[in-house]
N, CA, C and O atoms as CSV, one atom per row, in Angstrom:
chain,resi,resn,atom,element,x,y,z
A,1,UNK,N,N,0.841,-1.165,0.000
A,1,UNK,CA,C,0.000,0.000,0.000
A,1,UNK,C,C,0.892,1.236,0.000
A,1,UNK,O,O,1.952,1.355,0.614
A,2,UNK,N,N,0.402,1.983,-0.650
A,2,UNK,CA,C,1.554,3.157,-1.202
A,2,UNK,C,C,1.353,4.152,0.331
A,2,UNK,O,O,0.240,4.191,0.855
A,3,UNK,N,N,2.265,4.741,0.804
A,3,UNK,CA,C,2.349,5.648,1.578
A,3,UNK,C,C,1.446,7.107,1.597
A,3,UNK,O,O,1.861,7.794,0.664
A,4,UNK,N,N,0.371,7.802,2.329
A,4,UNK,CA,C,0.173,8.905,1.672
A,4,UNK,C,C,0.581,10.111,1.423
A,4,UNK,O,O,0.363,10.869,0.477
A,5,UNK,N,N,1.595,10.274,2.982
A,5,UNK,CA,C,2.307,11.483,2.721
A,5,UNK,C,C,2.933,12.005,1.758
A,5,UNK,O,O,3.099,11.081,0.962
A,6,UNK,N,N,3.389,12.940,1.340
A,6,UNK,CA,C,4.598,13.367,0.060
A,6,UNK,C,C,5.455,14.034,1.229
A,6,UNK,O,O,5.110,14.816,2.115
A,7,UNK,N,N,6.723,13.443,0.921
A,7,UNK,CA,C,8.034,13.909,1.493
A,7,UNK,C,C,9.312,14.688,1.176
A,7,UNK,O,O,10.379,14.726,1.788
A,8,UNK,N,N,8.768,15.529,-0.371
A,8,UNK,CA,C,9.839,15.854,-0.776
A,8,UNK,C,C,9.775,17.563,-1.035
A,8,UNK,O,O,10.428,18.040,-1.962
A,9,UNK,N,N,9.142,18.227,-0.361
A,9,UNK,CA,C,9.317,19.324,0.629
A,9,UNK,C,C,10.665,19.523,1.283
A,9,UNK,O,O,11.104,18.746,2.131
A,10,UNK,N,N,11.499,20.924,0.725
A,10,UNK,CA,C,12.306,20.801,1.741
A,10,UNK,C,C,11.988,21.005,3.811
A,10,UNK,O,O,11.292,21.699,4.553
A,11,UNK,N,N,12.988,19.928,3.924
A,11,UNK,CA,C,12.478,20.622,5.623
A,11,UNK,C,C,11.661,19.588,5.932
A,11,UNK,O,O,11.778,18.935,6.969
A,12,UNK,N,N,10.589,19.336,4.845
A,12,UNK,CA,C,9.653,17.864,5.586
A,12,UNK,C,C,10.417,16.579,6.117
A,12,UNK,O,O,10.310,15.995,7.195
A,13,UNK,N,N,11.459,16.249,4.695
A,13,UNK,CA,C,11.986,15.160,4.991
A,13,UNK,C,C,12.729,15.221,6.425
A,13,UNK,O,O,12.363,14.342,7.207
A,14,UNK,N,N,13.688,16.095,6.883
A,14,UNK,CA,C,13.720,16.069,8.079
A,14,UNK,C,C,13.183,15.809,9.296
A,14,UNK,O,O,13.690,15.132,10.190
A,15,UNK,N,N,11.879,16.510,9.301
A,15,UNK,CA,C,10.975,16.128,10.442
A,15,UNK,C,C,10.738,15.105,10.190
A,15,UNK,O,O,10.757,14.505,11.265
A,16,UNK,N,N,10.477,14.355,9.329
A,16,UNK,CA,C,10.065,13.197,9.078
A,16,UNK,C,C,10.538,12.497,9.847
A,16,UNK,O,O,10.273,12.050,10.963
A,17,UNK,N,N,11.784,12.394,8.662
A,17,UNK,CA,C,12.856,11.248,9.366
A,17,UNK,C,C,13.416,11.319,10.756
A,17,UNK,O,O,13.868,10.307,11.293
A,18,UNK,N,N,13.399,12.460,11.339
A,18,UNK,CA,C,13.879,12.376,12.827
A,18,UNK,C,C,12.577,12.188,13.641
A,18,UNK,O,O,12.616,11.575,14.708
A,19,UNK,N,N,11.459,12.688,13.171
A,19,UNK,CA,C,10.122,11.806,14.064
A,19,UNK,C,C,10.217,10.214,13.822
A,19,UNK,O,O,10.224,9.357,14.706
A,20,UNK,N,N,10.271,10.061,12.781
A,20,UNK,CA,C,10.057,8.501,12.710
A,20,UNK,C,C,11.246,7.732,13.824
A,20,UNK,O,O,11.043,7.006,14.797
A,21,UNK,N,N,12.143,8.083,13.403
A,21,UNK,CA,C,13.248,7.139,14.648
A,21,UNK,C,C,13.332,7.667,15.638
A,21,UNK,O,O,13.854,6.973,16.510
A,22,UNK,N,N,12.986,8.823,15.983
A,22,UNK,CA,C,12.690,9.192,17.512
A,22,UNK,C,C,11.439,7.647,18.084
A,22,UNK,O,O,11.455,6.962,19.106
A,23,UNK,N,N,10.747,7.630,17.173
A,23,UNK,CA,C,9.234,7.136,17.899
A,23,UNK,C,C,10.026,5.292,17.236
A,23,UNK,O,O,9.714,4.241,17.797
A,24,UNK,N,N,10.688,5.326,16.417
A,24,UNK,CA,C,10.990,3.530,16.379
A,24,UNK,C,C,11.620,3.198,17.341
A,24,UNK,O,O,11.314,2.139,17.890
A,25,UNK,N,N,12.627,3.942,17.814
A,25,UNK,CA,C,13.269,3.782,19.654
A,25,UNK,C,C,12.526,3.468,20.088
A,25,UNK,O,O,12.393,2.262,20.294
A,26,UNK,N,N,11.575,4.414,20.493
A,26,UNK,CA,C,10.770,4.206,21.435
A,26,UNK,C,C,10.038,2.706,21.353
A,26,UNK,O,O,10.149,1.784,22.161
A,27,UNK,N,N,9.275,2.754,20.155
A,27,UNK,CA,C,8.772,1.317,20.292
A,27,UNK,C,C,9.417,0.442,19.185
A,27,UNK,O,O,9.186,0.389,17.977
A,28,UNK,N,N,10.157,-0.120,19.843
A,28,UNK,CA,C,10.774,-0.865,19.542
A,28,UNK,C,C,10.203,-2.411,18.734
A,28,UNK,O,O,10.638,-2.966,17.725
A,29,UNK,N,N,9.270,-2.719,19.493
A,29,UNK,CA,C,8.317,-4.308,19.167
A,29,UNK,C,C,7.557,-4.346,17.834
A,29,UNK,O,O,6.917,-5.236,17.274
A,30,UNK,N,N,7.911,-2.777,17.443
A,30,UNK,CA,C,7.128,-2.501,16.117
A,30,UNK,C,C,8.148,-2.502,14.778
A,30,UNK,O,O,9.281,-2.075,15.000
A,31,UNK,N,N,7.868,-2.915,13.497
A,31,UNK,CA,C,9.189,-2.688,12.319
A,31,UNK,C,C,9.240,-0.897,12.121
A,31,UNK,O,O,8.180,-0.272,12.109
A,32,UNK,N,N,10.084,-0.449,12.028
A,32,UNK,CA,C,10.587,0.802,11.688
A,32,UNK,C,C,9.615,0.933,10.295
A,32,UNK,O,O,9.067,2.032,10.202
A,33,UNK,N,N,9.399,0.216,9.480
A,33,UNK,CA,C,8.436,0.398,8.392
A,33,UNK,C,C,6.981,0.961,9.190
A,33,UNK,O,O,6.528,2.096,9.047
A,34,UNK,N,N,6.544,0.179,9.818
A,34,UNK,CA,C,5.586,0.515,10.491
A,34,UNK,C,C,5.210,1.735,10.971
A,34,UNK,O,O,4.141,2.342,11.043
A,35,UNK,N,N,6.547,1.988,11.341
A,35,UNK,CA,C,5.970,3.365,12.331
A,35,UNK,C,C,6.442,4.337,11.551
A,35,UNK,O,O,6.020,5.427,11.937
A,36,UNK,N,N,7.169,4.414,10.574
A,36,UNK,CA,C,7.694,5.605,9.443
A,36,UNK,C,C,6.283,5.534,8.911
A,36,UNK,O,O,5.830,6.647,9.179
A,37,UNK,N,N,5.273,4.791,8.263
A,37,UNK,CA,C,3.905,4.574,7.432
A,37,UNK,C,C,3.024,5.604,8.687
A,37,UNK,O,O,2.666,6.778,8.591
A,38,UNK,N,N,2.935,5.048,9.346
A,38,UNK,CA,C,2.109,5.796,10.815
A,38,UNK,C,C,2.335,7.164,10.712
A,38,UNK,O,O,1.389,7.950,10.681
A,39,UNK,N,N,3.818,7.627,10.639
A,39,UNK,CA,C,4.006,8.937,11.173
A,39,UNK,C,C,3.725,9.784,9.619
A,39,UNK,O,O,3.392,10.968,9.652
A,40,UNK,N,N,3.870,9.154,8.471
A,40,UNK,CA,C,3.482,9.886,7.386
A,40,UNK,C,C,1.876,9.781,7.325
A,40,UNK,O,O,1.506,10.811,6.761
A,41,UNK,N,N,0.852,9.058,7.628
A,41,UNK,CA,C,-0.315,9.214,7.198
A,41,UNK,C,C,-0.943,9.953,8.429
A,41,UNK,O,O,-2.068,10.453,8.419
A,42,UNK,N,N,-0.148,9.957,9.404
A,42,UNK,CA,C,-0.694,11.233,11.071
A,42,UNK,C,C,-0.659,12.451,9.574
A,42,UNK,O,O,-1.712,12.817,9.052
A,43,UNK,N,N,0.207,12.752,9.264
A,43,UNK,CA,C,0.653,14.000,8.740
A,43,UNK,C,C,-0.142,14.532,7.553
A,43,UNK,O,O,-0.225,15.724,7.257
A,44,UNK,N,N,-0.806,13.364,6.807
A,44,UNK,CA,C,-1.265,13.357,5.791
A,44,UNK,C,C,-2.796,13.619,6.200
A,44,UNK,O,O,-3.552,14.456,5.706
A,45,UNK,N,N,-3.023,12.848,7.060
A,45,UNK,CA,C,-4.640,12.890,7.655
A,45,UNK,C,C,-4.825,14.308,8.342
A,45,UNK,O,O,-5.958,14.789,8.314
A,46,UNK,N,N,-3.625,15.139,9.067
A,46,UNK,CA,C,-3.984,16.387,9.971
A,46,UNK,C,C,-3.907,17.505,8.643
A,46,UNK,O,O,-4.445,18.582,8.897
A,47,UNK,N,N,-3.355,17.387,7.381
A,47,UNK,CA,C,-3.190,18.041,6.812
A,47,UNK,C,C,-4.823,18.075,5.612
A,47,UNK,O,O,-5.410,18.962,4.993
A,48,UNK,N,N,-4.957,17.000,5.745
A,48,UNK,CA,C,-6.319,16.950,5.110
A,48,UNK,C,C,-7.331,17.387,5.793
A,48,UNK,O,O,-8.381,17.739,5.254
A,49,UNK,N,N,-7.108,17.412,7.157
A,49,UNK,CA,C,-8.638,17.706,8.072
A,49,UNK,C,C,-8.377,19.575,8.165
A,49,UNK,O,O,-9.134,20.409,8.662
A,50,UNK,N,N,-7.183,19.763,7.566
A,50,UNK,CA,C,-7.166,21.281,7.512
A,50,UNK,C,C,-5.909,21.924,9.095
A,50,UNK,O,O,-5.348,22.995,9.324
A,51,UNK,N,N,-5.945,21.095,9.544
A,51,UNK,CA,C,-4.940,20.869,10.710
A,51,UNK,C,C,-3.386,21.325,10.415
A,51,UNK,O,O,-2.728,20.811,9.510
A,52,UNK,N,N,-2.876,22.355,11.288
A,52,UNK,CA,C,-1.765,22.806,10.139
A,52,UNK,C,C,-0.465,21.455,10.964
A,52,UNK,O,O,-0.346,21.659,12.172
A,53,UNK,N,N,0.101,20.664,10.615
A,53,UNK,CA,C,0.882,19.455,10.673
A,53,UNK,C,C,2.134,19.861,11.157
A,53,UNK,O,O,3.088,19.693,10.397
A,54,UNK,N,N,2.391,20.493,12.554
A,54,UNK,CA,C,3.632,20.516,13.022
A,54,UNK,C,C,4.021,19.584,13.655
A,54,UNK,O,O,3.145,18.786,13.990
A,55,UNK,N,N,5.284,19.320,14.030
A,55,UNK,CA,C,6.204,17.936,14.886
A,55,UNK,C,C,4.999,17.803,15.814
A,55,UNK,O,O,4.179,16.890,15.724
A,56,UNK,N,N,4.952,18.933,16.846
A,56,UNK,CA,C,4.567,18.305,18.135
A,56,UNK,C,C,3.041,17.580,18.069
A,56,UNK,O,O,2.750,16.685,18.863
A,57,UNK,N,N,2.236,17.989,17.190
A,57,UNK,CA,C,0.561,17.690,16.677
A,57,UNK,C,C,1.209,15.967,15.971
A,57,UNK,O,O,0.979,14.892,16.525
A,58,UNK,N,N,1.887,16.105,14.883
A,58,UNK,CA,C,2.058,14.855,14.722
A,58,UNK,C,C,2.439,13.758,15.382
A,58,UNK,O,O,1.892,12.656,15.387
A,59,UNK,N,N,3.641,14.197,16.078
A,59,UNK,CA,C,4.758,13.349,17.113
A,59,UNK,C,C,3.115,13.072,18.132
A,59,UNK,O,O,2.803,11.891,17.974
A,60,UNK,N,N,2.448,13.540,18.727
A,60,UNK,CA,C,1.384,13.509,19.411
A,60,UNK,C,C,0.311,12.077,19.297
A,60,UNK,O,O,0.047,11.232,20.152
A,61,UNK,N,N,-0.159,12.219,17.868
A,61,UNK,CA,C,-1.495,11.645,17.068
A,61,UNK,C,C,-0.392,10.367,17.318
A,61,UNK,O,O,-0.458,9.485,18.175
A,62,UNK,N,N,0.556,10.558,16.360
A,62,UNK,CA,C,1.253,9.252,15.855
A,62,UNK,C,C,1.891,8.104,17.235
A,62,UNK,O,O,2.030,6.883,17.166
A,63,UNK,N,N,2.219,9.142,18.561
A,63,UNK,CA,C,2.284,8.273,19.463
A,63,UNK,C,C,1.668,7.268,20.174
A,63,UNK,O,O,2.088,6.196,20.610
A,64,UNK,N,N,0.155,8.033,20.225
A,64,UNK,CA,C,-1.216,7.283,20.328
A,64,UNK,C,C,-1.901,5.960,19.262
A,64,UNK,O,O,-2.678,5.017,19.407
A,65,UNK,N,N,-1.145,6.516,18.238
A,65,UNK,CA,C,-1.949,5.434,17.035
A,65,UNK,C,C,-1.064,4.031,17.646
A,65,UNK,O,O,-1.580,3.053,18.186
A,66,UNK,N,N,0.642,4.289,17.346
A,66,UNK,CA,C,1.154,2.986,18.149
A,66,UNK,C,C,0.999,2.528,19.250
A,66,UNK,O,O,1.449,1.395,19.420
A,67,UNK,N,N,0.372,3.152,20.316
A,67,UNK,CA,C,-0.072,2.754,21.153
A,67,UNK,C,C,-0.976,2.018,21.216
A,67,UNK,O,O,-1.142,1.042,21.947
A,68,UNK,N,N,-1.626,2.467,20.425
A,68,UNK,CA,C,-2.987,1.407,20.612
A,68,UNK,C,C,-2.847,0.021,19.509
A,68,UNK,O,O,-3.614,-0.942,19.506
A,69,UNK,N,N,-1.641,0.222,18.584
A,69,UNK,CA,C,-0.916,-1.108,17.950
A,69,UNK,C,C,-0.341,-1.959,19.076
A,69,UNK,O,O,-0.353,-3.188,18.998
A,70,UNK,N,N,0.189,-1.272,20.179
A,70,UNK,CA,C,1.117,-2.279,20.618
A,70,UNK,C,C,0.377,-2.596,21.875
A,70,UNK,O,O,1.007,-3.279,22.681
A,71,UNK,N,N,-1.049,-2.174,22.264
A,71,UNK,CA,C,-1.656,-2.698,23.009
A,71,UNK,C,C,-2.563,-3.289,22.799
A,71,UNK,O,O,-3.323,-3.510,23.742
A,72,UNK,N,N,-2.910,-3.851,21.354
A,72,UNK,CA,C,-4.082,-3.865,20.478
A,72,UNK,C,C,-3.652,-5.678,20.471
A,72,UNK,O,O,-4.435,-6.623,20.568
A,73,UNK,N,N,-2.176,-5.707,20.323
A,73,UNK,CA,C,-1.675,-7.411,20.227
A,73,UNK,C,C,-2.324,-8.222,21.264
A,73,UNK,O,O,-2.677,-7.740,22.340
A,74,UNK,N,N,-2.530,-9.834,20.842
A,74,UNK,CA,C,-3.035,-10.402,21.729
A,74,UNK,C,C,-1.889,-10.795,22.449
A,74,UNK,O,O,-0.724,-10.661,22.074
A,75,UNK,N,N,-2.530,-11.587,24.146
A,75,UNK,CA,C,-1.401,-11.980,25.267
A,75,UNK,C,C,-0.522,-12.926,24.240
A,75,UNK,O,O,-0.861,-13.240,23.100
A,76,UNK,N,N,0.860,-13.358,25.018
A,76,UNK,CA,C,1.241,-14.283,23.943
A,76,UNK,C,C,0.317,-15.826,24.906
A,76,UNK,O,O,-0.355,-15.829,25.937
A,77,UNK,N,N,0.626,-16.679,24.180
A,77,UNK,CA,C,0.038,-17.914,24.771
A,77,UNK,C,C,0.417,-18.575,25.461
A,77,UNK,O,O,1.630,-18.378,25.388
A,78,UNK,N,N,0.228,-19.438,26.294
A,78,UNK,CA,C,0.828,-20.066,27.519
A,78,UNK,C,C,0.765,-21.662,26.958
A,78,UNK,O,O,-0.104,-22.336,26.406
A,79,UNK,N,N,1.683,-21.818,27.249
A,79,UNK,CA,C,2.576,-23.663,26.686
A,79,UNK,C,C,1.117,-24.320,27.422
A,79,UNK,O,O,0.526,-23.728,28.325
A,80,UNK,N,N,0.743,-25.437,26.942
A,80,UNK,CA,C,-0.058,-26.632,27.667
A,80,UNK,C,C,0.592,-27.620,27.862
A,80,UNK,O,O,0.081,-28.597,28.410
């Protein structure tokens, strides 16, 4: 599935890329694909709702969306 953001703005790619691996540190249990896709369609979706798309609004949305990925997994299973 194609990405929606466009990244080739000067200045975007930056924020980009330093939001995205700021937040893949952080969660780690997730692929770096994952959360680079996340942090471009936060950006893409606040920019469509008319929302003007700075770090901290995105870094924000996009922290919450993985959150609720990485709490969304089921328990793992217990041996019988």
């Amino acid at each position: 599935m194609p990405v929606l953001a466009i990244r080739s703005v000067s200045g975007t790619t930056t924020f980009h890329d330093s939001l995205s691996s700021r937040l893949a540190a952080e969660f780690r249990t997730l692929p770096p694909g994952t959360v680079d896709r996340c942090v471009a369609d936060v950006r893409a979706c606040t920019e469509h709702l008319g929302v003007e798309a700075t770090p901290e609004v995105v870094e924000r949305v996009a922290r919450e969306h993985l959150l609720a990925i990485v709490n969304s997994a089921p328990p793992p299973r217990s041996p019988r």
